[in-house]
C-alpha positions in Angstrom: 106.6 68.6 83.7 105.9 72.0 82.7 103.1 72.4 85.4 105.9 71.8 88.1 108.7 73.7 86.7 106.3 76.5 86.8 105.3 75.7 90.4 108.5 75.4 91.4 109.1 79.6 89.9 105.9 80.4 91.4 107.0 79.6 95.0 110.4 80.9 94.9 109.1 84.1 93.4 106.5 84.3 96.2 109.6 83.5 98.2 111.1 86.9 96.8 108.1 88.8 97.9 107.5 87.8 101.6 111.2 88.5 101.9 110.6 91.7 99.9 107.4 92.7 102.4 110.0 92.3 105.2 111.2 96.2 104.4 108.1 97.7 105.1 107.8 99.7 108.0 104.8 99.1 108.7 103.6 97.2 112.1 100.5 95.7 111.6 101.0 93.8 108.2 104.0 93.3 106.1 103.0 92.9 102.3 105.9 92.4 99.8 105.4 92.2 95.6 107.3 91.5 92.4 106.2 92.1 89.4 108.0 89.3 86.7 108.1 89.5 82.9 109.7 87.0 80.8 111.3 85.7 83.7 112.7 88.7 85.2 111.7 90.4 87.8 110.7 94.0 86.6 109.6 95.4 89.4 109.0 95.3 93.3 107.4 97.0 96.4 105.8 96.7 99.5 103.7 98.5 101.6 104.3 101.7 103.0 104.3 105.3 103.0 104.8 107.4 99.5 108.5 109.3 98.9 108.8 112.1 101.4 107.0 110.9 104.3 108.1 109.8 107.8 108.1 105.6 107.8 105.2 105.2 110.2 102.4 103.4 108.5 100.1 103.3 111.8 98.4 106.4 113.5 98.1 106.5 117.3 95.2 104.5 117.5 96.7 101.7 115.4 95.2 101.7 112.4 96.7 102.3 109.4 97.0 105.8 108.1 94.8 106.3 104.8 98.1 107.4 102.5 99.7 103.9 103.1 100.4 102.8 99.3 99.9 99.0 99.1 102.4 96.9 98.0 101.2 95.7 94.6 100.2 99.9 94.2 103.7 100.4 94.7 105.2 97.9 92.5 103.2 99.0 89.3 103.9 102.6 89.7 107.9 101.6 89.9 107.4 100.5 86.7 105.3 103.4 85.2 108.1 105.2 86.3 110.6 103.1 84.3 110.2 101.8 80.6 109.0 98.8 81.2 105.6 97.2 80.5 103.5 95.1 82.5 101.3 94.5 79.7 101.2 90.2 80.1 103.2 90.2 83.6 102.8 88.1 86.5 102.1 89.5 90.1 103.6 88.1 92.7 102.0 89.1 96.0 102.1 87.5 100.1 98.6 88.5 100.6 95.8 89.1 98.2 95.0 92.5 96.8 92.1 95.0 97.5 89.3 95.7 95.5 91.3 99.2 94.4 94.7 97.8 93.6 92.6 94.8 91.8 91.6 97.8 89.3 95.7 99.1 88.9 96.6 95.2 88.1 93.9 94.7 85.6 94.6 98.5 84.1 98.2 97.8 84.1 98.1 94.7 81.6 99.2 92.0 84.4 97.8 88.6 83.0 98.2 86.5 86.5 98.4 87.3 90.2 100.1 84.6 92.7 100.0 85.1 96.0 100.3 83.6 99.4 97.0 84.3 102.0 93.7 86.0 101.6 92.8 89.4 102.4 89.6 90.2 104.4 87.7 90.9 101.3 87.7 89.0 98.2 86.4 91.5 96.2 89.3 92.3 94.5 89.9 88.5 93.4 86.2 87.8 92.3 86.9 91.2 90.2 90.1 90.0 88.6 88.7 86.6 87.6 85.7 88.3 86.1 88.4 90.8 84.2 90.1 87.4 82.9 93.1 87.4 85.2 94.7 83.9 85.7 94.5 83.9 89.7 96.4 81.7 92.0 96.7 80.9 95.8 100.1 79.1 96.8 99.9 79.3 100.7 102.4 76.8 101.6 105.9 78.1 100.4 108.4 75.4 101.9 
């Protein structure tokens, strides 16, 4: 009973997020995260440029510009910005994170990572496993 109550938060949170990664301004992907604590929501973010820089994400060649902060990147530094922890937080994220941002969630204290599809490299999910971070793929929301 437990095991589906919990399935039931993890999709709508994962809900949250892919409606979240709908703000980004960037073209070619559209990544949303939350970051949830006790059952709140904490934090949030999605991929994009950092403060003070125009909202194109692509250069003119398509590719994406090297500054472009991923979503999950952006979500943890909201909260070291803030006063809250995510020392024991779950991420919640539509596609799965780099091998880079896989080091920010393990630094930052988050326990678990959710999320929706697979990113080109699994890297960054071998590395979390092997760090002891519960990890879990939910790919069908509705």
């Amino acid at each position: 009973m437990k095991e589906k109550k919990q399935n039931k938060y993890d999709k709508a949170y994962l809900r949250i997020a892919r409606e979240w990664g709908q703000l980004s301004y960037c073209t070619r992907k559209k990544v949303g995260a939350i970051i949830v604590k006790d059952r709140m929501i904490i934090s949030d973010g999605y991929n994009g440029t950092p403060s003070g820089f125009e909202n194109c994400c692509e250069d003119e060649h398509g590719l994406t510009k090297w500054y472009v902060l991923h979503a999950e990147a952006n979500a943890i530094l909201k909260v070291a910005r803030s006063t809250q922890s995510c020392e024991g937080a779950t991420l919640y994220i539509t596609m799965s994170p780099c091998k880079d941002c896989s080091k920010l969630i393990h630094q930052s204290g988050i326990k678990r990572v959710v999320y929706k599809e697979g990113y080109k490299d699994n890297s960054g999910i071998e590395f979390l496993i092997k760090a002891g971070v519960e990890v879990d793929c939910i790919p069908d929301l509705e």
